[in-house]
Every structure is written in C-alpha cells, then in structure tokens.
C-alpha positions in Angstrom: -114.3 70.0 -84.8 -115.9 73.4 -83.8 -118.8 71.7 -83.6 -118.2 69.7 -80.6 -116.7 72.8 -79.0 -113.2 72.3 -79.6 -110.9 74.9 -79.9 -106.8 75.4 -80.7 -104.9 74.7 -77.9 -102.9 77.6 -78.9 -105.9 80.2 -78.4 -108.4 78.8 -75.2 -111.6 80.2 -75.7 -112.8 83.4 -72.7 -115.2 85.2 -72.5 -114.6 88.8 -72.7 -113.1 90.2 -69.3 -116.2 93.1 -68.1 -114.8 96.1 -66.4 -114.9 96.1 -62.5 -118.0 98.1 -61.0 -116.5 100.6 -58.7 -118.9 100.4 -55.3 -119.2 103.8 -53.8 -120.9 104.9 -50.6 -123.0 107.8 -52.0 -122.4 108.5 -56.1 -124.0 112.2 -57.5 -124.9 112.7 -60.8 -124.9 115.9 -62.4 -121.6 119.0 -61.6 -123.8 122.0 -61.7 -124.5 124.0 -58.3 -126.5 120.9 -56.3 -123.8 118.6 -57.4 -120.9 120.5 -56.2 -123.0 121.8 -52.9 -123.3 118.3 -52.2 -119.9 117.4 -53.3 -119.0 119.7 -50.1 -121.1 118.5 -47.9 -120.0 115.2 -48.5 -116.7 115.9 -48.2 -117.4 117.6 -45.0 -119.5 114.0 -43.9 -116.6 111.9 -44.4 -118.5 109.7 -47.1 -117.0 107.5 -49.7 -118.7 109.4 -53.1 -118.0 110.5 -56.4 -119.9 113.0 -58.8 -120.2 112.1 -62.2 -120.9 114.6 -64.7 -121.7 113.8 -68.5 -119.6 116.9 -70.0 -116.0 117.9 -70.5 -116.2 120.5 -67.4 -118.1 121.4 -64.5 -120.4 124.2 -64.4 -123.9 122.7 -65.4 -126.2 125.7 -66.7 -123.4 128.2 -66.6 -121.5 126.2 -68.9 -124.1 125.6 -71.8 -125.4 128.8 -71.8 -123.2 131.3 -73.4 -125.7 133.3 -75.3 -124.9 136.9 -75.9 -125.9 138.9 -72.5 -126.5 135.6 -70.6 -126.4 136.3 -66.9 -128.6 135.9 -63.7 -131.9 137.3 -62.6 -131.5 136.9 -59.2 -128.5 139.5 -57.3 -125.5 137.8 -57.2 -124.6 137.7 -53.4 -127.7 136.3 -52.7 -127.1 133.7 -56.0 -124.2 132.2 -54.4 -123.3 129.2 -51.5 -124.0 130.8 -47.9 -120.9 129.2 -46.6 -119.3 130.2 -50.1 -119.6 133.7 -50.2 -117.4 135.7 -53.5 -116.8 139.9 -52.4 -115.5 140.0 -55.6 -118.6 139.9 -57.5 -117.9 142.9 -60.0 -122.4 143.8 -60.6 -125.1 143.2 -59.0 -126.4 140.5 -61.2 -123.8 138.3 -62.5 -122.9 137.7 -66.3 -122.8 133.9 -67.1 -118.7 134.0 -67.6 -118.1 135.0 -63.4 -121.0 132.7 -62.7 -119.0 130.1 -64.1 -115.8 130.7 -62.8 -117.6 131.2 -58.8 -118.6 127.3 -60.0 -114.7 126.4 -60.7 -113.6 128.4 -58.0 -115.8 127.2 -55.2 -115.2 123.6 -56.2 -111.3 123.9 -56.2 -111.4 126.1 -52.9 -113.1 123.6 -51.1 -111.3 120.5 -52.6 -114.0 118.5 -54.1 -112.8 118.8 -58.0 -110.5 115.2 -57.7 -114.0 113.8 -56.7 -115.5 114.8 -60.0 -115.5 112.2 -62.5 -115.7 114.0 -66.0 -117.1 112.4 -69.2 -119.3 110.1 -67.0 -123.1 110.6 -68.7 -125.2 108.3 -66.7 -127.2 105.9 -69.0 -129.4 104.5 -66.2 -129.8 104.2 -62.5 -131.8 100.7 -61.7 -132.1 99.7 -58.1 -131.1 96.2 -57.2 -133.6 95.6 -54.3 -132.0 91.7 -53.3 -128.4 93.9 -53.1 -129.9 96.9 -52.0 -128.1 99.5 -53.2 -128.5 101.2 -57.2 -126.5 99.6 -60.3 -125.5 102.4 -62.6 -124.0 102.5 -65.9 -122.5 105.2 -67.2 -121.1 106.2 -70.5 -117.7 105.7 -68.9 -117.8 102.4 -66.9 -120.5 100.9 -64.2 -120.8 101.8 -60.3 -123.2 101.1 -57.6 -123.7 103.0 -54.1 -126.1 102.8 -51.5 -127.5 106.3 -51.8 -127.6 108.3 -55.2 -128.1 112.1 -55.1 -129.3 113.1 -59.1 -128.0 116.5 -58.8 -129.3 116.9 -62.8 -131.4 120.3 -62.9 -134.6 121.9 -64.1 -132.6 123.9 -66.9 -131.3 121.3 -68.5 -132.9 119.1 -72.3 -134.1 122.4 -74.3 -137.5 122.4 -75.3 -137.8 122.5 -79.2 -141.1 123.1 -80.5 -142.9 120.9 -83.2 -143.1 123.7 -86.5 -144.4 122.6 -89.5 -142.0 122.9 -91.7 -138.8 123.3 -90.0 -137.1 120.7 -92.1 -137.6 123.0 -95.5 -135.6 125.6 -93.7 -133.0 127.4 -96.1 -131.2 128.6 -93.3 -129.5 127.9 -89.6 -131.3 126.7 -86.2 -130.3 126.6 -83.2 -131.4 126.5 -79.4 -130.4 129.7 -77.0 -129.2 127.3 -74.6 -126.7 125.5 -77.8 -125.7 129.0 -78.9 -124.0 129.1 -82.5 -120.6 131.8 -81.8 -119.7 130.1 -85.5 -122.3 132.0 -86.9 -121.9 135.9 -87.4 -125.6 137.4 -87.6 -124.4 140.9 -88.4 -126.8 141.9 -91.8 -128.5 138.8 -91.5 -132.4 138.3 -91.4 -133.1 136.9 -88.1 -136.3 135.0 -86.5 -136.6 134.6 -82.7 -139.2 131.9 -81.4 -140.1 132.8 -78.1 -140.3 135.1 -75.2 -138.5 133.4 -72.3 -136.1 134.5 -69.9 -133.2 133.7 -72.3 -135.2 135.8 -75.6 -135.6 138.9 -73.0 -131.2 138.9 -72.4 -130.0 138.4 -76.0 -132.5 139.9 -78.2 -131.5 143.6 -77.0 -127.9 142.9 -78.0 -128.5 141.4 -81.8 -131.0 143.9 -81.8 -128.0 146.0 -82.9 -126.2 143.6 -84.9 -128.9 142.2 -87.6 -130.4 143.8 -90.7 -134.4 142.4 -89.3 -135.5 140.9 -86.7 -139.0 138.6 -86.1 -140.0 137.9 -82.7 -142.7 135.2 -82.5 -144.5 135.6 -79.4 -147.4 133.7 -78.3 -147.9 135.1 -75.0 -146.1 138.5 -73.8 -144.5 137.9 -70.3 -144.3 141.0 -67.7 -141.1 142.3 -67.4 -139.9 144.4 -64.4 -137.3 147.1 -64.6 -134.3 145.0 -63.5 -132.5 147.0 -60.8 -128.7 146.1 -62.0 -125.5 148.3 -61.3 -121.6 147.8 -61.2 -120.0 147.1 -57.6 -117.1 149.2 -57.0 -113.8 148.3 -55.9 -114.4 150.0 -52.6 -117.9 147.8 -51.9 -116.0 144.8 -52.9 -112.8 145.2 -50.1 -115.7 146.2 -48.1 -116.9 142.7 -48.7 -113.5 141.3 -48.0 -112.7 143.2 -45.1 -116.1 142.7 -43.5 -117.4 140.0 -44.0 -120.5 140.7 -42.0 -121.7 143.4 -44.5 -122.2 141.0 -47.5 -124.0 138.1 -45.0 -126.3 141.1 -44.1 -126.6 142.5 -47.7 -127.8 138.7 -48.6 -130.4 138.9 -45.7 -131.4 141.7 -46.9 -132.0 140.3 -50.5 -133.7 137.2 -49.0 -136.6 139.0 -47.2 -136.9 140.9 -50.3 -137.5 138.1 -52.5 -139.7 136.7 -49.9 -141.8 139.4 -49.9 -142.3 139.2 -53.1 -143.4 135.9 -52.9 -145.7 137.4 -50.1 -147.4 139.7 -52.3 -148.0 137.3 -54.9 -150.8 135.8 -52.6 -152.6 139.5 -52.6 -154.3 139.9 -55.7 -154.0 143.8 -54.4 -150.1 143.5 -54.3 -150.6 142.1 -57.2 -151.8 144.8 -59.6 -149.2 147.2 -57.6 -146.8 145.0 -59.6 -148.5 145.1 -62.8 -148.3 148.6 -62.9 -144.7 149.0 -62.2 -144.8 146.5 -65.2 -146.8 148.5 -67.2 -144.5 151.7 -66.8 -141.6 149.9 -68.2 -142.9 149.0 -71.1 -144.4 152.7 -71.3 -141.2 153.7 -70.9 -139.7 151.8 -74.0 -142.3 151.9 -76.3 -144.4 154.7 -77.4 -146.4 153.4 -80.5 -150.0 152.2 -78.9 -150.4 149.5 -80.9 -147.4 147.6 -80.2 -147.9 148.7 -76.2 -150.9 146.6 -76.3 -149.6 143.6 -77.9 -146.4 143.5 -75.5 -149.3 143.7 -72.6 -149.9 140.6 -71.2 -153.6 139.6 -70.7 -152.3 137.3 -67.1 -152.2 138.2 -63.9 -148.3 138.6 -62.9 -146.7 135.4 -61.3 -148.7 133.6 -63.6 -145.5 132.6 -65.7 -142.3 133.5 -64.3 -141.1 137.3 -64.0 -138.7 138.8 -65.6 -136.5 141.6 -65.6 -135.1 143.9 -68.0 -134.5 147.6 -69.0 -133.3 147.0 -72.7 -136.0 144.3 -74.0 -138.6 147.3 -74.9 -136.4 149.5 -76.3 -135.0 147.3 -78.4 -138.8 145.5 -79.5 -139.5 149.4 -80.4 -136.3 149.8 -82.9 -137.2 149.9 -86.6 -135.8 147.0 -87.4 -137.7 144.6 -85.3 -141.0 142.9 -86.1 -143.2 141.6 -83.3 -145.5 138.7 -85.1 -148.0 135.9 -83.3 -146.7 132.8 -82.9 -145.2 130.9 -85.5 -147.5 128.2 -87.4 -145.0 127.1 -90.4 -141.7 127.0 -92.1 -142.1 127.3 -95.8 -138.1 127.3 -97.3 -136.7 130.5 -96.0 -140.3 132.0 -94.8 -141.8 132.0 -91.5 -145.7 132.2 -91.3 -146.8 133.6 -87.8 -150.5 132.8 -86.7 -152.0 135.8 -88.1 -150.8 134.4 -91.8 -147.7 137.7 -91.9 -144.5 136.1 -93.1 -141.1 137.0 -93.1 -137.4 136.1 -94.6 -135.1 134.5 -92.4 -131.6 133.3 -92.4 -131.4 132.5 -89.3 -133.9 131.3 -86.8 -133.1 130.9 -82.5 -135.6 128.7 -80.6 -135.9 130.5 -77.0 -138.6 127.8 -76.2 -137.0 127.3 -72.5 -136.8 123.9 -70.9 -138.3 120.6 -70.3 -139.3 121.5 -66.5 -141.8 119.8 -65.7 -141.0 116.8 -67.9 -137.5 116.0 -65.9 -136.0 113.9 -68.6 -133.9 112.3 -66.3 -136.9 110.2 -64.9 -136.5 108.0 -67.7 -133.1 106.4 -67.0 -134.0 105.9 -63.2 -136.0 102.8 -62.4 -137.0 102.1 -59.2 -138.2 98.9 -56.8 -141.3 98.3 -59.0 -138.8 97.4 -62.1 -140.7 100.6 -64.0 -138.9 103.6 -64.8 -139.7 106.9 -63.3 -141.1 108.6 -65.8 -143.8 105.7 -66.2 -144.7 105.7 -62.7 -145.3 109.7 -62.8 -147.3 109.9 -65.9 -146.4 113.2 -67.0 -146.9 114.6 -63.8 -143.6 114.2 -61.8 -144.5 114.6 -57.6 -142.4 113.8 -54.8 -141.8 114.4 -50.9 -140.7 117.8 -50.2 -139.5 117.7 -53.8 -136.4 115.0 -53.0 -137.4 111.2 -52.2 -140.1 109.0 -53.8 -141.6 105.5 -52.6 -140.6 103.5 -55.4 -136.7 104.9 -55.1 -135.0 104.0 -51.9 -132.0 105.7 -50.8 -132.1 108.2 -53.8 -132.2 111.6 -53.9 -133.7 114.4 -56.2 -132.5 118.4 -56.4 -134.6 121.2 -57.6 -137.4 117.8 -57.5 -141.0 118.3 -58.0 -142.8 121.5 -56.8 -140.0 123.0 -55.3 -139.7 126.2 -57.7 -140.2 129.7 -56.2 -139.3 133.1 -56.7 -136.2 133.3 -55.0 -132.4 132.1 -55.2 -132.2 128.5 -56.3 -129.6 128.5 -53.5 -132.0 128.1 -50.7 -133.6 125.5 -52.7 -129.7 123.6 -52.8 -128.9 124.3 -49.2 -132.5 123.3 -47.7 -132.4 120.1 -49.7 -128.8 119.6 -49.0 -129.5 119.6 -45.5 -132.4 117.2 -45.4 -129.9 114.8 -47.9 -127.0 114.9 -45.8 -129.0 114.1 -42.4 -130.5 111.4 -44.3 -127.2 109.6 -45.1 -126.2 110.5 -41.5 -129.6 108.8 -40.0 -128.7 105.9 -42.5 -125.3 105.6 -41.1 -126.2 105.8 -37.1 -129.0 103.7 -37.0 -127.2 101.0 -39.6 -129.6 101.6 -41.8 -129.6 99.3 -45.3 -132.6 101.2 -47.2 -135.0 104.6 -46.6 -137.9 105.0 -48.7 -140.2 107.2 -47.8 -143.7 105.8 -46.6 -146.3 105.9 -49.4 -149.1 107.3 -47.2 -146.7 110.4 -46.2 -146.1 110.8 -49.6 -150.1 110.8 -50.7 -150.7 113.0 -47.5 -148.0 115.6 -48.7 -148.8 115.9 -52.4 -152.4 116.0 -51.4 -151.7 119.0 -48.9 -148.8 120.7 -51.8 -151.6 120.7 -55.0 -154.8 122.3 -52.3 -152.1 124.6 -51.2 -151.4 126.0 -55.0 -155.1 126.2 -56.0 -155.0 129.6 -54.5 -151.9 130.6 -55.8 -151.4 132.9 -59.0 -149.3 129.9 -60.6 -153.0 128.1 -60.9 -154.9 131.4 -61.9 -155.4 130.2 -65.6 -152.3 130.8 -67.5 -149.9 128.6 -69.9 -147.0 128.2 -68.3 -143.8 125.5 -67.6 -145.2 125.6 -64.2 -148.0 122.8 -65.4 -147.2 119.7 -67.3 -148.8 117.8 -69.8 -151.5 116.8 -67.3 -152.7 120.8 -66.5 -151.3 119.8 -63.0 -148.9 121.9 -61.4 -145.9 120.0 -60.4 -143.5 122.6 -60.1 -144.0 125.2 -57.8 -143.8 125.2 -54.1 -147.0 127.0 -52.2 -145.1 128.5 -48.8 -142.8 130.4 -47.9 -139.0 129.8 -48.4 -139.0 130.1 -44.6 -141.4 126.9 -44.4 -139.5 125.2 -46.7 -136.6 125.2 -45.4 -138.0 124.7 -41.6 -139.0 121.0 -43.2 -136.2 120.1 -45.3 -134.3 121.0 -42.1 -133.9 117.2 -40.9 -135.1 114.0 -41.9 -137.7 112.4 -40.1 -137.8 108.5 -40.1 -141.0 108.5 -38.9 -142.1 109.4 -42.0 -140.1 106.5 -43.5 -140.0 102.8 -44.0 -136.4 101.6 -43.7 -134.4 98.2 -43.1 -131.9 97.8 -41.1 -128.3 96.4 -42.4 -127.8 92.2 -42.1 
C-alpha cells in the first residue's frame, strides 16, 4: 500500500511547514560599535532594518574581552560616537567595563536596542541576483534585504598559533580574548605566547599574582609611555556643563593622532619616536642584556604601537623569564627557539586576531556564486575599504585597508556616512542594485597598494598588517582627513546600478 503512495486517511501526508523569511529593507550583522553606529543612522533614515548579532548581548569586542587590565589605547573622548559624546568618562583611557557600558548606554539612549535581534549568528549571506536582494540564514531563522551592512570587526576569530605539541599539554589554554576568570593563577607556573597589544595590558597585573612567568616573544614591539590619568569630578561637570570643552578636547586629540600619522612618513620623525621608545624601556629595565632583547630591530609603525608604563617594569621583576619564541609543547614543558624550557601550568595565547584574513568572507557569496574569501585569495581589497564588484548592495566596516593610527571612530563615522548616502541614492533614484564598477575598483586598489610602498607599514617587518600573500591589505596610506573627504558621499558615477521594475 505505501508503495503506491497511499497513506491513512486519518494522518495526510505534508511536508514540513519552513519558517517565514522576514524581508527587511537594510539587515546589519554584527552589535559592536559599526553595528549600533549604523543602527542610529538608520533609525535616523527611516529605514526598515534589523541588526543581528550572534551573542547573548551587545558590545562586540568590549564584551569578549575581559582580560585583567583590558582597556583602550586610544583617549576615551576621542574613542567615542561624535554625536554620542559620555562627560562622564572617569580616565583618560577607558577600562573595557565603561567601554562596555558607553556601548549599552548609547544604544538604549538613542532607541535602537528593540532593533537588535540577539542570538542571531549569521550562517551565510548569498545574493539572489534574479530577486535582487541577499538570502540570509541565520542561526535563528532566515531573512533577506536589499542592502546588508556586515558590521563584523577586525578584532574578532582569535588567532591560535600551530605549536607542536600543544595537545600533550598537562595544563590549561586559553586565548586573551576567551579569558579563563575560572581559573585562579595565583602560585601557578605561567607561559605567555605573545607580545600584542592584549600581552602588554595583562601581563603587568599577573605579573604580581603567579609564582613564574615565561613570555615567548618572537619579535619585541615599541612601546610608548602611555600618557593615562584619572578625570576629576570637576573636568567631568565641566564636560556636562559645557559641552563645547569636551568637542574641543576631541579636536584636539584628533590632530594629535594625525600628526602622528604625519610623522610616520618622516623617517626623521621617525627615530624622534624611537627614542622616546627607547627611554621607556630604559626606564624599566636596567639589566643590558634584557634592554637589548626587548629592543626591537624595526623601524616604529612597522607593527602597531603600543603604549604602556607598567609592561617593562614588570618584564624586569624576578620572577619573569623573557624566552624566543616558542617551537614545542613537550607535557608540561615549553621549548622556546633557542632550545631553554620551562614548567607551565598554564599557558595564554596573546597571538591577536585574524585581520587580514576577515573570516567572515567565507559565509558571503556574491553574484559570481563564489564565496568571498575565494574571490580575494588571501588578500582581501575593496573600494574605500566598504563595497566590492561581486557584492551588490552590501556593505563592509573596518573593510580592507582602512586601518590607521587613530580612533576607530572616524573609521565608523566616515564609512557610515558613505553607507547611509548610498541607501539614500538607492532610494531617490529607485534604484534596485549598486555595485561598484570593476574598473574603479582596479583603479583604486592600484592607486591604495603604490600609495603604501612608501609607508613604514611596507618597510620590511612581520606584521597583521600583510596577509598571507606579503600584500598589505590593511592599512590606509592618507590622512584621516582624506579619508573621510572620500567616504563623505557616494558617487554613482563610480557605480553600475539597475534601476527598480
């Protein structure tokens, strides 16, 4: 009887019922700073949008990293929203906790946390050029829009590094950027790989806690005094009161920044930097040997800069070990490069992030039916760091050479800009589909990697700046200024679009 296809009367045969797609105007992925900025802008727009972010609350990088001392190298007032500013930051560079709650604050002040659809990981994002507009599914149901902002990150997958060995490991590992509060390292033996930005904030403070500490470092990064101070309550009514002050305190921080940007095109500016560099770590350590081997052989800007006033002082304590980096994991030893081992019980990867790998290249897949990441080959490139040929209508934050030294925050707000005058074009003109043309795109790239062949970034160093092809894909060549002059409004000259049916 089944065999000819009938079934009980009593129990009809249907196919499972699929869940509706919800169809949005503009969808953002990703609840860190871009995704909220944009969440506001939105808003403001009067578009039909929803963020969707993959964790349990909003916050992005502030919210995974909770390592001991985490905080912000860039001054607070200028590491904030323009239109958003907080006169109740309590130091001059922020700790990771008040960063966190400026995120929570500044999305509930400005209304855009009903928009935020939590739990929501995106899966993949595949344009459906007959439609014209992107499919998405999501751990938490499917949706399509006619524009997608990925609002994902730089800071975002952790880098672990391939050790021989690590699975013999006696002990615990974990990731900065996952950090372990289960785990009480007071007494313990404890191995640090890496030197990054993350290594140079919480190795002063365990410094104090743990019987010995190993740092593996590879290369030595130049580390700046770090200019950090409590506000007082008087600065901060101040603030309140007068608004003005902290708009002309953040100007003030901006052309700061810049000219430090500036100076990193003089090779003579340069060394004036190095120096300063070199009297901090004079400063902190007195023993020759271990002064020359916290030197770095680079010229500064090579890697990123960073800043502290506690990471030499604490490399000079007696219990702390400074070794080459690591080459293998036997059990509970770690053998550095030079053959020295030590005893761990616990070892913390500060190996960074997967910069410029964007991981979330491999869930988007474009007109050509390929994904992303196949289409960049390892090294990622796009127009002024936000649109690519292949993906109409979608947008990328903090996108390909876009990094500088300054506030991510005039990254957001340039790119924000260009975004929401895109959408605004789009809606005007009746506009189905904007891709960028594929001969401005060639043209810019072309102009972006001449550009940083005579910047410091392409001087000769390992850094994240370069990816797996030695091609710098991460850094922007120009001024801030520049930058945001051309992310200021979208061009469709430089586009080919279709109009709606």
């Amino acid at each position: 009887m089944s065999s000819l296809g009938f079934c009980p009367t009593s129990a009809p045969a249907t196919s499972p019922a699929r869940p509706p797609v919800t169809s949005l105007e503009v969808i953002v992925v990703g609840a860190g700073f871009a995704g909220i900025g944009a969440a506001i802008k939105l808003l403001e727009a009067g578009c039909d949008f929803l963020v969707l972010e993959k964790a349990a609350e909003i916050g992005g990088v502030w919210r995974d990293n909770t390592y001991p001392d985490c905080g912000c190298d860039v001054p607070s007032a200028f590491y904030s929203y323009s239109f958003a500013p907080n006169p109740r930051w309590s130091r001059l560079f922020a700790k990771q906790s008040e960063i966190k709650t400026y995120t929570r604050d500044t999305a509930e002040r400005f209304g855009v946390m009903p928009k935020i659809r939590l739990g929501a990981e995106l899966i993949t994002a595949r344009w459906d050029a007959p439609a014209r507009l992107w499919r998405l599914k999501t751990t938490a149901g499917d949706y399509s829009a006619q524009f997608v902002i990925m609002a994902c990150g730089p800071m975002h997958v952790p880098v672990m590094p391939r050790v021989p060995g690590l699975e013999t490991f006696t002990g615990v590992s974990f990731h900065s950027s996952r950090w372990r509060h289960d785990i009480d390292l007071r007494h313990k033996r404890v191995a640090v790989i890496g030197t990054g930005a993350s290594a140079i904030q919480f190795v002063p403070i365990i410094q104090r806690q743990v019987q010995q500490l190993a740092l593996f470092q590879r290369t030595p990064p130049w580390v700046l005094p770090k200019m950090d101070a409590l506000i007082s309550t008087r600065w901060q009514r101040l603030f309140e009161t007068v608004p003005l002050t902290q708009s002309l305190f953040r100007k003030l921080l901006y052309l700061q920044f810049e000219l430090l940007n500036l100076s990193l095109k003089s090779p003579r500016l340069i060394k004036r930097l190095e120096a300063a560099g070199k009297k901090n770590i004079a400063r902190g350590v007195k023993d020759p040997v271990l002064r020359a081997r916290l030197t770095p052989d680079f010229a500064l800007g090579c890697k990123r800069i960073l800043m502290s006033n506690t990471w030499y002082r604490a490399l000079a304590k007696p219990n702390v070990r400074v070794q080459t980096g690591v080459a293998r994991v036997e059990g509970s030893e770690l053998v550095a490069e030079d053959g020295q081992r030590c005893t761990a019980d616990v070892i913390v990867f500060a190996t960074g992030f997967e910069v410029a790998n964007p991981p979330i290249a491999e869930r988007i897949v474009g007109a050509s039916g390929k994904p992303l990441s196949e289409l960049w080959q390892g090294s990622p490139a796009a127009y002024l760091g936000t649109m690519m040929p292949d993906c109409p209508n979608l947008f990328l934050t903090f996108g390909p050479n876009l990094y500088t030294f300054s506030s991510s925050f005039v990254m957001i707000e340039a790119q924000l800009k260009f975004i929401l005058s895109a959408i605004t074009t789009a809606r005007q003109k009746r506009l189905a589909t904007i891709a960028v043309d594929p001969d401005v795109f060639q043209r810019y790239n072309n102009q972006t990697q001449t550009a940083l062949q005579r910047t410091v970034w392409n001087s000769g160093c390992s850094s994240y700046f370069l990816d797996k092809n030695g091609r710098n894909s991460t850094n922007w060549p120009w001024t801030t200024w520049t930058m945001t002059y051309r992310l200021k409004r979208f061009k469709v000259c430089d586009f080919l679009v279709e109009p709606r049916a």
